[in-house]
N, C-alpha and C positions, 0 to 999 in steps of 0.2 A: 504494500500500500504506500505513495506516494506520501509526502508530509507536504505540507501546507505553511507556507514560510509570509511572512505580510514585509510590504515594503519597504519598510522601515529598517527590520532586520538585515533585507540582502543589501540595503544602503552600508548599514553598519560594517557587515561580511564584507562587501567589497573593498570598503576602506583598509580592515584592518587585513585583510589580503596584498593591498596596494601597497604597505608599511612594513608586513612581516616576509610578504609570500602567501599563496596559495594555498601549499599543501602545508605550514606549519597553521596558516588561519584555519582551515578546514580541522584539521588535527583538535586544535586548539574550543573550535565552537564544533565538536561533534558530527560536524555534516561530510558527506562527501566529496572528497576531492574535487570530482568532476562540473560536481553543482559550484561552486564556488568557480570553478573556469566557467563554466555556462553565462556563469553573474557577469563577468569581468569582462567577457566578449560582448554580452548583450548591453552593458554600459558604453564598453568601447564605441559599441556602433551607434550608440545615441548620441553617443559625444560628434562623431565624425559628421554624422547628419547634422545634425545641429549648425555644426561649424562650416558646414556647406551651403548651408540653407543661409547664413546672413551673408557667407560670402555671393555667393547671387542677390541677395534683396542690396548689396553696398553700393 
């Protein structure tokens, strides 16, 4: 059965990912390796959009 994380949290997860690593923050808050990469790339790409999207509107 899948677990249910709210946004807040994978905010949190990704930071403290972005600071320690990956696989010691995963370690560290119990979760999955992979879920925590899943977080970090799906951020990634919000950031990338984002920052493409004003460079078109400049």
């Amino acid at each position: 059965m899948a677990r249910k994380y709210d946004h807040e949290y994978k905010v949190q997860a990704v930071k403290l990912a972005k600071e320690i690593g990956g696989a010691k923050a995963a370690k560290e808050l119990g979760i999955p390796e992979g879920t925590i990469h899943t977080w970090l790339k799906t951020t990634g790409r919000r950031n990338h959009d984002a920052s493409q999207a004003r460079e078109r509107a400049g």
